[in-house]
C-alpha positions in Angstrom: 8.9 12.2 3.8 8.7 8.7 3.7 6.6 6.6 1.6 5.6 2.9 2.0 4.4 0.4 -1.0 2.5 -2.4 1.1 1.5 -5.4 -1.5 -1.7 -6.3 -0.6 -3.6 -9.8 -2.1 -6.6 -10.8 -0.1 -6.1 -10.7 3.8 -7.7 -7.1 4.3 -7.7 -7.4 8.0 -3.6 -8.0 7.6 -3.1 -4.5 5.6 -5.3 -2.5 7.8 -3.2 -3.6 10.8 0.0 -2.8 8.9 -1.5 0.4 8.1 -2.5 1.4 11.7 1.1 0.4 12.3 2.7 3.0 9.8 0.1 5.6 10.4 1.4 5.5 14.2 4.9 6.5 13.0 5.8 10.0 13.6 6.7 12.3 10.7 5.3 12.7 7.2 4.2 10.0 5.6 2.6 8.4 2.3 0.9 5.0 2.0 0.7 3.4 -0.9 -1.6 0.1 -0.9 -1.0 -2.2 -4.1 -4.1 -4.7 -4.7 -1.9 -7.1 -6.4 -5.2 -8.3 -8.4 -7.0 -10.2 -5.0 -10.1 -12.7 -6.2 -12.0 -11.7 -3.4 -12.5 -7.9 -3.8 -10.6 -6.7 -0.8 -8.7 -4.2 -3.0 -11.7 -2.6 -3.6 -12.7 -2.7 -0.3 -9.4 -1.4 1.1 -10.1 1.2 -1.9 -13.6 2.4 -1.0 -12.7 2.6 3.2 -9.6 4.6 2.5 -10.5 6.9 -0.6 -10.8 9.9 1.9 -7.6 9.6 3.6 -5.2 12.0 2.2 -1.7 9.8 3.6 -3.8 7.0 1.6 -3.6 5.9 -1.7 -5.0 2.5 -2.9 -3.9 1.0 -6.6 -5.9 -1.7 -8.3 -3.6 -3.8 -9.8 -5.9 -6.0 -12.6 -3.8 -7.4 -14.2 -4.5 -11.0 -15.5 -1.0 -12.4 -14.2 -0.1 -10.7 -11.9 3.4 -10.2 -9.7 5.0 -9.8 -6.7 7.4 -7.4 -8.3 4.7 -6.1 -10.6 2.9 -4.6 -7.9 5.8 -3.2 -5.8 7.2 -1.7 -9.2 3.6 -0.1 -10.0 3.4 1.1 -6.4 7.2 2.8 -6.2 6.8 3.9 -9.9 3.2 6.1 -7.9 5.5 7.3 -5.3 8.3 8.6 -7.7 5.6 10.4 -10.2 3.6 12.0 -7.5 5.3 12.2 -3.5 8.2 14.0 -2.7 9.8 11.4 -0.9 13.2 10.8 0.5 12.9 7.2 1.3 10.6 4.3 -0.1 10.0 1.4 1.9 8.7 -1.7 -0.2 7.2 -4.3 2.5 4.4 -7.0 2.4 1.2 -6.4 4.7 2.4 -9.0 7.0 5.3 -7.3 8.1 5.0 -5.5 11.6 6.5 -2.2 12.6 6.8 -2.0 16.1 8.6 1.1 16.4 
């Protein structure tokens, strides 16, 4: 099992690409989206278009200062409290996997 922590902060269209990218990847997998506190309400976009996918899970980070490693710390500390997972892979949702 392998679960990703994509920091996401406004560019929805971005993380749903780097999601369809992931979700192409063979083998079992967990997704872990981290709204890193986005003005313009894309985290709870992202939130309310994936809440039924099981390989999904969207955090709302609110905070009122919020940080890069803020959100990649809340969205690994998800991953080691709830998914089995033998590897984590931390990346931004402009980052491409091609294969």
């Amino acid at each position: 099992m392998i679960a990703f922590v994509i920091l996401h902060y406004r560019a929805a269209d971005m993380t749903r690409k780097c999601v369809e990218r992931i979700k192409a990847l063979e083998g079992d997998k967990k997704i872990v989206i981290v709204d890193n506190a986005s003005p313009n309400g894309t985290g709870q976009e992202l939130l309310d278009e994936y809440t039924e996918d099981s390989e999904i899970k969207v955090i709302l980070n609110s905070g009122k200062f919020p940080a890069l490693t803020k959100g990649n710390n809340m969205g690994v500390r998800w991953v080691q409290e709830n998914v089995p997972a033998d590897f984590v892979v931390v990346l931004n949702n402009d980052v491409e996997i091609l294969q």
